[in-house]
C-alpha positions in Angstrom: 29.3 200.3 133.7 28.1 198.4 136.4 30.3 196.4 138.6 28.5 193.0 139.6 25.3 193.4 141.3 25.9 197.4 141.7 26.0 200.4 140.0 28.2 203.2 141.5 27.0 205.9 139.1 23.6 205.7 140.5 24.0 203.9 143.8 21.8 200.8 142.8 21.9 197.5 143.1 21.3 195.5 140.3 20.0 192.0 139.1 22.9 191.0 137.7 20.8 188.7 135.0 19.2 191.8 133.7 22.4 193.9 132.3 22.8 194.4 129.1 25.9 193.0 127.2 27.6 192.6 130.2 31.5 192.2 130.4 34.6 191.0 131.8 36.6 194.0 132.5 39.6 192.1 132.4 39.4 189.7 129.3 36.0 191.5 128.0 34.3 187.7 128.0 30.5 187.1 128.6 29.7 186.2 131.5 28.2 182.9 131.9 25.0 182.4 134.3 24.7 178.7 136.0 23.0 178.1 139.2 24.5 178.2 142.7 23.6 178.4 146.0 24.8 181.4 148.6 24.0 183.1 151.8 22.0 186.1 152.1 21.3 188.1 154.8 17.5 189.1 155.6 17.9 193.3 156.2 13.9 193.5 156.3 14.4 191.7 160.0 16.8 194.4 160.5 15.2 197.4 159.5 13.7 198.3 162.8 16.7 198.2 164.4 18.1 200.3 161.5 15.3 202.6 161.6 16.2 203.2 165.2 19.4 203.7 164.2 18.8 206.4 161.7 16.4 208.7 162.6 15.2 209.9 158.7 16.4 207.2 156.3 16.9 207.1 152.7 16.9 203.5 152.6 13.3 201.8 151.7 12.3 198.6 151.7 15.6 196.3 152.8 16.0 193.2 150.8 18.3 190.3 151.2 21.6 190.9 150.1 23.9 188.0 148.8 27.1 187.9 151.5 28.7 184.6 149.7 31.2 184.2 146.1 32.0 181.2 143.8 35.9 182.6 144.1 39.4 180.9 145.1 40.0 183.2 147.1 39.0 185.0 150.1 37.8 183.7 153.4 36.0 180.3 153.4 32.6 179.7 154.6 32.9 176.9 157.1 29.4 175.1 156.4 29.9 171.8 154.3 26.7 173.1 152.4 28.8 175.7 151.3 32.1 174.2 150.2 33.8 176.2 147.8 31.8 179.2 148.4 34.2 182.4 150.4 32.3 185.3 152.1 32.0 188.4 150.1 34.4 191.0 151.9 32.3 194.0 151.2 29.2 193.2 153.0 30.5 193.7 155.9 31.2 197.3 155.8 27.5 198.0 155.8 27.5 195.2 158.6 29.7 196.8 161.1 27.6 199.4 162.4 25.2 196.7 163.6 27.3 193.9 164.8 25.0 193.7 168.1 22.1 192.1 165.9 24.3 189.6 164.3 22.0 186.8 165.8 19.3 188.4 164.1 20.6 187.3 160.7 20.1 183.7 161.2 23.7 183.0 160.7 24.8 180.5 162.6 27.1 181.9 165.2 30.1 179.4 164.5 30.0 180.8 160.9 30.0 184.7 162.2 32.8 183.2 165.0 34.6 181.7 162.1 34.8 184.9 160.1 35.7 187.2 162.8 38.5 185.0 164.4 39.9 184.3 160.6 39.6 188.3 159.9 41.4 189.5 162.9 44.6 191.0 161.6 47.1 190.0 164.6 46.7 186.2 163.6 
């Protein structure tokens, strides 16, 4: 039972493409593929500074990881390129740790500025 593009069970990311007979948990649909840009962010140009970071690591070979939905809800990515598209909320718990080498991700900086001001739970 995956969930998206990741498996808890096992701890993997998946191509979500490649399940098979994948479902809606809610309505138990099919889920229909179409094409549509996102964001990724580039971890291979982080993974010196993560290998820095973490002594031994488990983690081999970083690959981009999608960071953008098609949802209706959620916070808004501010690039007219990406109208209608909201950043995905969970990437950046593996994000925090590095928030440094946010330049490093070639994400604009008004988009990260965007995020962080729009995030910040006293406004």
């Amino acid at each position: 039972d995956a969930r998206g593009d990741q498996c808890d069970y096992y701890s993997k990311l998946l191509n979500s493409v490649e399940l098979i007979n994948p479902r809606c948990k809610t309505d138990n649909s099919t889920p229909i593929t179409r094409k549509s840009n996102h964001m990724f962010i580039d971890l291979s140009r982080l993974q010196p500074k993560v290998e820095n970071w973490i002594e031994k690591t488990s983690i081999k070979g970083l690959k981009p990881r999608c960071i953008t939905r098609d949802l209706s809800w959620d916070t808004p990515v501010p690039l007219e390129e990406m109208k209608g598209k909201v950043f995905y909320i969970w990437f950046f718990a593996s994000i925090g740790v590095f928030g440094d080498d946010a330049k490093d991700t070639g994400i604009p900086v008004s988009v990260w500025r965007y995020y962080l001001i729009s995030c910040r739970p006293e406004t």
